[in-house]
N, C-alpha and C positions, 0 to 999 in steps of 0.2 A: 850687547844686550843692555836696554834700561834696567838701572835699579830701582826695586819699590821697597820702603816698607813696614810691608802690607805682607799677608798672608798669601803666598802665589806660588809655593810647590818650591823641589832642591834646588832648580837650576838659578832662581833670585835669589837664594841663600849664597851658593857661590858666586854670585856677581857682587855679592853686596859685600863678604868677605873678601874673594881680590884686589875687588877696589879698594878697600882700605887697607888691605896689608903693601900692596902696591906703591900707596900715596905715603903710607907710613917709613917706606923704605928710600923715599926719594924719588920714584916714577909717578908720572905723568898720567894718568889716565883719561880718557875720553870715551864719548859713546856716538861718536861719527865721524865721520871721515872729510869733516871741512878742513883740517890740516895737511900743512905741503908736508912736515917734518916727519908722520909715525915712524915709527921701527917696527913694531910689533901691530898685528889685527889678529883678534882672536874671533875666530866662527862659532857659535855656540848653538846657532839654530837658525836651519836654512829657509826654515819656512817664512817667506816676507806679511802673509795676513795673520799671525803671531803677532798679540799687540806688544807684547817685549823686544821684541825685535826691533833693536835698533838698527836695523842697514841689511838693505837686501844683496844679494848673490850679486846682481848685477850694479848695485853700486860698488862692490870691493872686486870685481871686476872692470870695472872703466877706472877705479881709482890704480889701480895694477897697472893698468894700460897708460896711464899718463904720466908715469912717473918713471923717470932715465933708472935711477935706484928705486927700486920696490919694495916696500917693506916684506918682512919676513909673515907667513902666513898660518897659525896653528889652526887647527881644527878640533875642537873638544867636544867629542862623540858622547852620547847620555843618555841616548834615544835606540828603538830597534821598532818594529810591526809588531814582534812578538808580546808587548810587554801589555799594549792594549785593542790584539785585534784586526791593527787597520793594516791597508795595503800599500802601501808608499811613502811610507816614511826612510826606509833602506834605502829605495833610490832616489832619494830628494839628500841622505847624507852621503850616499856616492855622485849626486850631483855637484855638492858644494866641495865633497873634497879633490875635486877638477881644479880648485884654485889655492890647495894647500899646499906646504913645504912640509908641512910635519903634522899630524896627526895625534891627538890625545886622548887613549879610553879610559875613562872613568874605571870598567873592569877588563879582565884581560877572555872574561867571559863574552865580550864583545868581537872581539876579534878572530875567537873560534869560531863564534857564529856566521861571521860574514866571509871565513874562509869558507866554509861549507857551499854557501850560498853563491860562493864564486864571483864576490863584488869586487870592485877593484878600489883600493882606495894606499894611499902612500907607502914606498918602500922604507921610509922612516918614520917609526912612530915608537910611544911609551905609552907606559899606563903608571898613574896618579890615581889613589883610590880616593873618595870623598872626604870630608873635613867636617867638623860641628865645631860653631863658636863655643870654644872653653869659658866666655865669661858668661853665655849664658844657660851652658848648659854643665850645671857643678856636679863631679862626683864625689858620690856621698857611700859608702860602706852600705849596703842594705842589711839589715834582719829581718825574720819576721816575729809578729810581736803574737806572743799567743792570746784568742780570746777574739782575736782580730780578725776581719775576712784579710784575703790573701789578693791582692789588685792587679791585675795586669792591665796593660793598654797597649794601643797601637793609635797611629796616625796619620793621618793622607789626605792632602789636597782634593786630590780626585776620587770622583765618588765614581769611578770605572771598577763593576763587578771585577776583574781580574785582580783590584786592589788585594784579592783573598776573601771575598765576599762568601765563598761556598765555605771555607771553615768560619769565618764569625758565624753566618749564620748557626752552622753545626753546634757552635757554641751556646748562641743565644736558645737554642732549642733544649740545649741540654739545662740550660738555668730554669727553663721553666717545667722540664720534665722530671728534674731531678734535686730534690728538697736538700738532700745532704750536700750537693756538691752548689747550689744556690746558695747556701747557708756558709759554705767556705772561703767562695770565689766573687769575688765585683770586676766583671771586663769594661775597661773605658775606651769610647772611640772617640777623636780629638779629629775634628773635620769636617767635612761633608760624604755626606754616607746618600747612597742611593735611594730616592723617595719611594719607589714602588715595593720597599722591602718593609713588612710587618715587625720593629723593631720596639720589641715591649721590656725585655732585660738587660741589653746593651745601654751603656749610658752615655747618650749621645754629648756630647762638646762643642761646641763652634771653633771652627777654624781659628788661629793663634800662631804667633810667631814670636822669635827672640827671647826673653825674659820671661814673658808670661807663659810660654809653652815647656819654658825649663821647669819653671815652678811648679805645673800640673804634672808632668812627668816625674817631677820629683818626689811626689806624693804617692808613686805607684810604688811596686814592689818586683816585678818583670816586664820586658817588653815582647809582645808578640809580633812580627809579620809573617803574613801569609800571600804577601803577595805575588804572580805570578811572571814568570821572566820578568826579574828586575833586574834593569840593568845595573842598575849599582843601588840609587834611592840615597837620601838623606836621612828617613826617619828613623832607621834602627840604628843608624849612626848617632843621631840626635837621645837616641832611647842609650844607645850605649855612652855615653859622654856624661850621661846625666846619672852610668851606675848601675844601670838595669842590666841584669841579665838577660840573654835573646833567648827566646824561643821561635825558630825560625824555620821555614819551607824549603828542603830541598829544590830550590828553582831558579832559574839566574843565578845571580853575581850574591844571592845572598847567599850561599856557603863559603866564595870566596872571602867575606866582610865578616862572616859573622861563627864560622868554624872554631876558634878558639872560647868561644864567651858565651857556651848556652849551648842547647838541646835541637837538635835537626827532629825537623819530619817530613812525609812525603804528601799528606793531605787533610782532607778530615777524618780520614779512619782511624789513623795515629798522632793524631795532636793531644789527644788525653793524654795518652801513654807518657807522649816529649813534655807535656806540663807536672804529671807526675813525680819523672823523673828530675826534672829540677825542682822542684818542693822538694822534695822527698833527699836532697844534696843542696840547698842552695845555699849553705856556708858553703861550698866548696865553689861553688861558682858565682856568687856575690864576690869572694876572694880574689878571684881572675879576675875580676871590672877593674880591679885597682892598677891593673898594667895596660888598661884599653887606650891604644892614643891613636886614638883617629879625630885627632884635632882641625878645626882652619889655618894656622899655626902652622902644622906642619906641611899641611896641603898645597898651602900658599907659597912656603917657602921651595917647595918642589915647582911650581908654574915658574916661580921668580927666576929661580935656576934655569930652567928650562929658556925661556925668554932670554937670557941674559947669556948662555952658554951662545945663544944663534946670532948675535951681533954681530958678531966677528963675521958670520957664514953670511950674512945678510948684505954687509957692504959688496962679497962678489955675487950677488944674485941677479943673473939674468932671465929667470924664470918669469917670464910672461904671458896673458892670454892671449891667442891669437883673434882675430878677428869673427874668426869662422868658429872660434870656443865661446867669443863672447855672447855673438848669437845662435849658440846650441843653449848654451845657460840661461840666457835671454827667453829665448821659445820654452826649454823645457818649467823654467821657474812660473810661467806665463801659465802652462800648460797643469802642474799643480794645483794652484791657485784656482784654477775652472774649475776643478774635480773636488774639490775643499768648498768651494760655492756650491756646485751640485748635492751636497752631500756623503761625495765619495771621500774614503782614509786612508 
């Protein structure tokens, strides 16, 4: 995957962390495959008209193919249909992981899913939950200050309704319907938020990353998501790193991330209630942020291991594509790609 950065969603956040914890440690990084030497290629996203996308399926399939010793193959899972909608994203990461040795979920909320679904994808695999850079994203003890409104925020690249758009809005409805609870509360939204939506009390943000997005979050006082099957996400990671306590949607991977540090709900019926109740306690769960380590730091040093454990396994790896895989991946990736131009997801 290329690095930017730029403002481009969690999965550049984790490329851009890797990479330097990587170089930092002594490894080599690259973002193609013009080298005879790798050891290691890590899959992050199969889709090849992804402009992040450094190397398509079928390039780290003929690069497999031409080399006596093959490098060792991860696949780092982050993605599902469910999270915004579309229809083939499942089978475009049960396509790539045809050419993996080991397989990475982000949550382990991902791997129930796709047993259900009956996909097939590696007999070995782990799960690595996500990481926020600790230098820019500082925790601070929150209070709240009396006299003062009370801030929450959330943040998302993607301006896709599933982001949890049906509680914001619930939200923004209620700042305007309801004097007392406008007068208590400021919600911030740090992104891009959906044009067709009538947004008069939400305070919108522009997209921001690294330092400057620490520093706006740092100014809050809780973090909200409401997003819908996630599978894992950066931003409440990002929210909690910086100190905030969650207020978070029973949906995806966000009870497994976020269970210990803040107040579960199930929609917009009971998000008052979950805000309530942490106002109503938030010494006691500002308290909890002060043991939250879902750092890049440690994140990182779980890949490194990872990578570093398979070396050994990698010199006897005779696992290769056949010819008749390379042009099933070939055709199917081909095949993608049309449906992505038509419109189809």
């Amino acid at each position: 995957m290329r690095v930017t950065d730029k403002s481009f969603g969690g999965g550049n956040q984790f490329s851009n962390n890797l990479h330097a914890y990587l170089n930092k440690h002594g490894h080599e990084v690259i973002d193609h495959l013009n080298d005879d030497d790798i050891d290691v290629i890590i899959l992050t996203d199969p889709r090849a008209f992804i402009k992040s996308s450094a190397y398509t399926l079928n390039d780290v399939s003929n690069y497999l193919r031409s080399r006596k010793n093959p490098p060792f193959v991860f696949h780092r899972i982050n993605e599902c249909d469910e999270r915004k909608g579309t229809r083939f994203m499942n089978s475009q990461l049960e396509l790539a992981n045809r050419l993996a040795d080991h397989t990475i979920y982000i949550a382990s909320w991902l791997i129930d899913l796709f047993k259900k679904q009956n996909l097939k994808f590696t007999d070995t695999y782990s799960t690595i939950l996500n990481g926020a850079d600790a230098s820019s994203f500082v925790k601070k003890k929150k209070e709240l200050k009396e006299g003062q409104k009370i801030r929450f925020v959330t943040h998302h690249w993607s301006a896709n309704l599933m982001k949890g758009w049906d509680v914001y809005m619930a939200i923004e409805e209620r700042l305007k319907a309801d004097p007392e609870f406008d007068k208590k509360f400021e919600f911030w939204y740090i992104g891009n938020a959906p044009t067709d939506l009538k947004i008069e009390k939400i305070k919108l943000l522009p997209p921001c990353t690294g330092k400057e997005l620490g520093k706006k979050l740092g100014e809050c006082d809780f973090y909200l998501t409401a997003s819908i099957c996630e599978p894992g996400g950066m931003h409440h990671v990002e929210g909690g790193m910086s100190g905030l306590p969650i207020v978070y949607r029973d949906s995806g991977a966000l009870p497994e991330y976020c269970h210990e540090y803040g107040v579960e709900f199930k929609g917009k019926d009971d998000v008052f209630d979950a805000i309530e109740e942490l106002v109503n306690n938030f010494d006691k769960y500002s308290e909890k942020m002060v043991t939250y380590d879902r750092s890049a730091e440690k994140m990182c040093s779980l890949y490194m291991k990872a990578f570093e454990d398979c070396l050994e396994l990698q010199k006897k790896k005779t696992k290769k594509p056949s010819l008749i895989e390379k042009f099933y991946i070939l055709f199917m990736s081909h095949s993608f790609r049309v449906l992505a131009k038509l419109g189809f997801h």
